[in-house]
C-alpha positions as a Python dict, from the first residue, in 0.01 Angstrom:
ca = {
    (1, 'X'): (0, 0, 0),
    (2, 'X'): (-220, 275, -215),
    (3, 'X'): (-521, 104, -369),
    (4, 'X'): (-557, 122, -726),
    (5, 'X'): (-919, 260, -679),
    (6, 'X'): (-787, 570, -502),
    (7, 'X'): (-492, 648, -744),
    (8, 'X'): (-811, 662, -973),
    (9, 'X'): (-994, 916, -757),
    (10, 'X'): (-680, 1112, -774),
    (11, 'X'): (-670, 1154, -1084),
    (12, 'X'): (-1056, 1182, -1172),
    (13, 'X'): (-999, 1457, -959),
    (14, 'X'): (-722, 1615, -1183),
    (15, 'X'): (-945, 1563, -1514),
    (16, 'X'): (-1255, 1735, -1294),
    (17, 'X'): (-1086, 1984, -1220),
    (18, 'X'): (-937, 2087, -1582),
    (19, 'X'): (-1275, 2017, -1705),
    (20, 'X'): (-1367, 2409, -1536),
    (21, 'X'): (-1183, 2633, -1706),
    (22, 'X'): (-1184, 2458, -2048),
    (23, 'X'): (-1554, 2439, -2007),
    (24, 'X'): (-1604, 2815, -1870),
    (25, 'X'): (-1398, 2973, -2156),
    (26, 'X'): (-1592, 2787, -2417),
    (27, 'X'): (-1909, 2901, -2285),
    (28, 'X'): (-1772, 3208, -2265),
    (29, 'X'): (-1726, 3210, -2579),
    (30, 'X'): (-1304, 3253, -2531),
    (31, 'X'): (-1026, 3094, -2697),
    (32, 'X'): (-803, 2928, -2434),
    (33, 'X'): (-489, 2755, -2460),
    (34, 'X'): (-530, 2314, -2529),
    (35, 'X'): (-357, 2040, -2559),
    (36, 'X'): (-471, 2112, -2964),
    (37, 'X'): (-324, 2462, -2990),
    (38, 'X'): (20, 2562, -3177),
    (39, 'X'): (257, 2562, -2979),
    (40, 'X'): (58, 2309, -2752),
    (41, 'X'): (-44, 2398, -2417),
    (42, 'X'): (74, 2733, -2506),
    (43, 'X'): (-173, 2872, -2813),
    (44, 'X'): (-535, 2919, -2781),
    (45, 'X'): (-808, 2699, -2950),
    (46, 'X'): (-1115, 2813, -3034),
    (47, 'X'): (-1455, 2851, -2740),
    (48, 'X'): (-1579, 2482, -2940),
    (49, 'X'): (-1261, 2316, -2915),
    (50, 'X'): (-1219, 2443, -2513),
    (51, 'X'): (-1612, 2291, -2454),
    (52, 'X'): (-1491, 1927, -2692),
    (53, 'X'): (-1205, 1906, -2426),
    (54, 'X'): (-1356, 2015, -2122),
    (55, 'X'): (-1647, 1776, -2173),
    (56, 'X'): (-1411, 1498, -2243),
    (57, 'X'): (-1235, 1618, -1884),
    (58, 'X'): (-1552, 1524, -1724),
    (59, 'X'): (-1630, 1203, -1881),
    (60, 'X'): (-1320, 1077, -1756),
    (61, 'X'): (-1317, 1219, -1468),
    (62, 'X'): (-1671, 1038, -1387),
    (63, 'X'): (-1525, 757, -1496),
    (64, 'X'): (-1265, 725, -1290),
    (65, 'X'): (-1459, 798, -964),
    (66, 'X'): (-1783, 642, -1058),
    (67, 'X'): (-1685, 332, -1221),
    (68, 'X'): (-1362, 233, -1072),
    (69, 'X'): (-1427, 103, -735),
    (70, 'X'): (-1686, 210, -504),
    (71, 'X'): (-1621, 578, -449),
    (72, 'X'): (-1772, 701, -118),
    (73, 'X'): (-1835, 1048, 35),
    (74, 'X'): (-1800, 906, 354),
    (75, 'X'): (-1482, 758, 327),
    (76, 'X'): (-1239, 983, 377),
    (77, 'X'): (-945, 837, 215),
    (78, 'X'): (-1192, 839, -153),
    (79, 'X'): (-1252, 1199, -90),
    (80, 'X'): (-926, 1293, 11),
    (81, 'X'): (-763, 1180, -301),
    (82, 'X'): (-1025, 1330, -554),
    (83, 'X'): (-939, 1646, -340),
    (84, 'X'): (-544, 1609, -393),
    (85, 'X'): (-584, 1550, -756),
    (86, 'X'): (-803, 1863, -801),
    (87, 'X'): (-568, 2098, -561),
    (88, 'X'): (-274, 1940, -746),
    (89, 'X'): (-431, 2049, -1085),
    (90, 'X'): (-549, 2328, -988),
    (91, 'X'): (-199, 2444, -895),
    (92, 'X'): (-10, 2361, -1207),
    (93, 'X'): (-295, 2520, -1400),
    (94, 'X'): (-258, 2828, -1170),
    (95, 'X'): (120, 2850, -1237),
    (96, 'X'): (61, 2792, -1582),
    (97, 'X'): (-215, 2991, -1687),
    (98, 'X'): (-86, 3268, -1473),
    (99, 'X'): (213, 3316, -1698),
    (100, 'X'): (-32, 3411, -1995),
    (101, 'X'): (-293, 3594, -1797),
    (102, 'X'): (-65, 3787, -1539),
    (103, 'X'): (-163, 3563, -1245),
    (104, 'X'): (152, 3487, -1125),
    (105, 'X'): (239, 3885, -1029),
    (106, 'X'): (229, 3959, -703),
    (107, 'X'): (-25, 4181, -535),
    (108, 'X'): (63, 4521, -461),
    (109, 'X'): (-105, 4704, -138),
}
C-alpha cells in the first residue's frame, strides 16, 4: 500500500518543479503562459504574475516534503517519488510548452 507521505513527495515534486520556469521567466522579466492567463494555460501573464505563481509553487512544494512526514534523502522510496513527480511535470510542461515555443519539432542533422 503507497503511504500517504510519499504521494505527498510526489507531488511536492510536481509543484517544485513548475516553480522553475514560472520563476525564471519572471525574473527574466518574460510573460509566460499561467493558470491566470486568457485562454488559461494557454495566454501569457505578465514577469510579476509568473514570480506570484512560481513562488507559491515552492511554498507548496516545501510543504509537502518538509512538513508531511519525515522526508529523507536517504530513503530511497522519499526521493524516488519527489523525483517521479518532477520528471512527470517536467514532461507535460515539455509537451506543453513546446507547442508555443517550437519544442516539440524534431531536430534536424
Amino acid at each position: 500500500m503507497l503511504e500517504p507521505h510519499v504521494l505527498a513527495y510526489f507531488f511536492g515534486g510536481v509543484f517544485l518543479a513548475n516553480a522553475v520556469p514560472h520563476g525564471v521567466a519572471g525574473l527574466m522579466g518574460r510573460p509566460f503562459q499561467s493558470p491566470f492567463a486568457k485562454p488559461r494555460g494557454e495566454g501569457l501573464s505578465s514577469s510579476t504574475v509568473n514570480i506570484l505563481w512560481g513562488f507559491a509553487n515552492l511554498v507548496a512544494g516545501y510543504l509537502l516534503i518538509c512538513r508531511v512526514g519525515n522526508f529523507n534523502l536517504r530513503d530511497t522510496s522519499d526521493v524516488l517519488a519527489l523525483a517521479l513527480g518532477i520528471l512527470a511535470l517536467s514532461l507535460f510542461a515539455a509537451r506543453h510548452f513546446g507547442r508555443f515555443h517550437g519544442g516539440n519539432r524534431p531536430e534536424r542533422a
